[in-house]
Each structure stands twice: as C-alpha cells, then as structure tokens.
Backbone as XML, in Angstrom:
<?xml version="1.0"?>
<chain id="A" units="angstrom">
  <residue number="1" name="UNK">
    <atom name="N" x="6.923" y="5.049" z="-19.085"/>
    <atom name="CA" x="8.252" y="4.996" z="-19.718"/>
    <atom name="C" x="8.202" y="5.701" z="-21.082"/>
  </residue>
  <residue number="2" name="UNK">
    <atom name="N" x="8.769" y="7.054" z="-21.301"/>
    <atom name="CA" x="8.826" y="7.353" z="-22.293"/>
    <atom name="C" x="9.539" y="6.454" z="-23.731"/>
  </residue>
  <residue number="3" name="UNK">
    <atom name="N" x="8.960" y="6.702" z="-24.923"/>
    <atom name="CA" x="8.614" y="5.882" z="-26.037"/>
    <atom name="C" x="10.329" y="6.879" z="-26.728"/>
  </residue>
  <residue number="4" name="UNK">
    <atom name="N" x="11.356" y="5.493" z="-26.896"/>
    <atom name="CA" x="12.730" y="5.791" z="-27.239"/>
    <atom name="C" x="12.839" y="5.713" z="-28.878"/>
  </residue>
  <residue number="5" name="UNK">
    <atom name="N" x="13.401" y="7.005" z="-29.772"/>
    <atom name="CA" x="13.445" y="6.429" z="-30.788"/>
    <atom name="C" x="14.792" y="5.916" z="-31.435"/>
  </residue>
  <residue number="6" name="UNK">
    <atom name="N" x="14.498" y="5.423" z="-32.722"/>
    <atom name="CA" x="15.567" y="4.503" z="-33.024"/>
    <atom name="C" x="16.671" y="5.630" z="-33.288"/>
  </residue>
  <residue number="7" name="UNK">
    <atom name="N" x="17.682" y="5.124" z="-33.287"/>
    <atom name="CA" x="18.895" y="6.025" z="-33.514"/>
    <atom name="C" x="19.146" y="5.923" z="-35.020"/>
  </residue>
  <residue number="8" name="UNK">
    <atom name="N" x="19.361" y="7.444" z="-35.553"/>
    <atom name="CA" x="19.542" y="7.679" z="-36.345"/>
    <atom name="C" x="20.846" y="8.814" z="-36.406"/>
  </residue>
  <residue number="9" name="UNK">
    <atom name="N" x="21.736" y="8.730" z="-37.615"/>
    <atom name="CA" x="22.619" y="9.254" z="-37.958"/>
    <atom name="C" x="22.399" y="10.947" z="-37.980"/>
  </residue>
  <residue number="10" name="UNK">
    <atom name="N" x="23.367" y="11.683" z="-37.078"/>
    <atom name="CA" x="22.949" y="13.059" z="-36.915"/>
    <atom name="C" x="23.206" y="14.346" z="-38.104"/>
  </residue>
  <residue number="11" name="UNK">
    <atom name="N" x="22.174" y="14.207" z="-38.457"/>
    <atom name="CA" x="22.484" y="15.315" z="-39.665"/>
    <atom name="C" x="22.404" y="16.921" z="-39.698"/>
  </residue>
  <residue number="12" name="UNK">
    <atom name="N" x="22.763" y="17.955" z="-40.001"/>
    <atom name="CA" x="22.795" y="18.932" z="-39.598"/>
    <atom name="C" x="20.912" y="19.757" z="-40.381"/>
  </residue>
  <residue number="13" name="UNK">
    <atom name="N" x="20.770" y="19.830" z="-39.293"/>
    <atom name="CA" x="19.270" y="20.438" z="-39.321"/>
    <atom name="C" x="19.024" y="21.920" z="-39.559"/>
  </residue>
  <residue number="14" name="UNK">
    <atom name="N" x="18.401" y="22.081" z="-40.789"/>
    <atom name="CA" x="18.312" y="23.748" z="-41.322"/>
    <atom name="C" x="16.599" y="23.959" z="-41.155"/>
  </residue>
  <residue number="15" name="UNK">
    <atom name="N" x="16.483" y="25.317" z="-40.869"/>
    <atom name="CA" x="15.335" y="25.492" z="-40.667"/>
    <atom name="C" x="14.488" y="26.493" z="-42.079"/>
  </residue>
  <residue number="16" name="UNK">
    <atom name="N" x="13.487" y="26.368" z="-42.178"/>
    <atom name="CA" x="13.020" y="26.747" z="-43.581"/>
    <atom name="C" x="12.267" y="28.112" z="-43.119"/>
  </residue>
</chain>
C-alpha cells in the first residue's frame, strides 16, 4: 500500500 501524504494546501510551485 503505497505511503499517503498528508494534505497540504496547493501552492504554486516555481522551479529554480
């Protein structure tokens, strides 16, 4: 059973 993570608020993801 893959390992679920907690839910977190979706933030907009920038890449560096």
């Amino acid at each position: 059973m893959p390992r679920m993570r907690p839910q977190t608020p979706q933030r907009p993801l920038r890449k560096n």
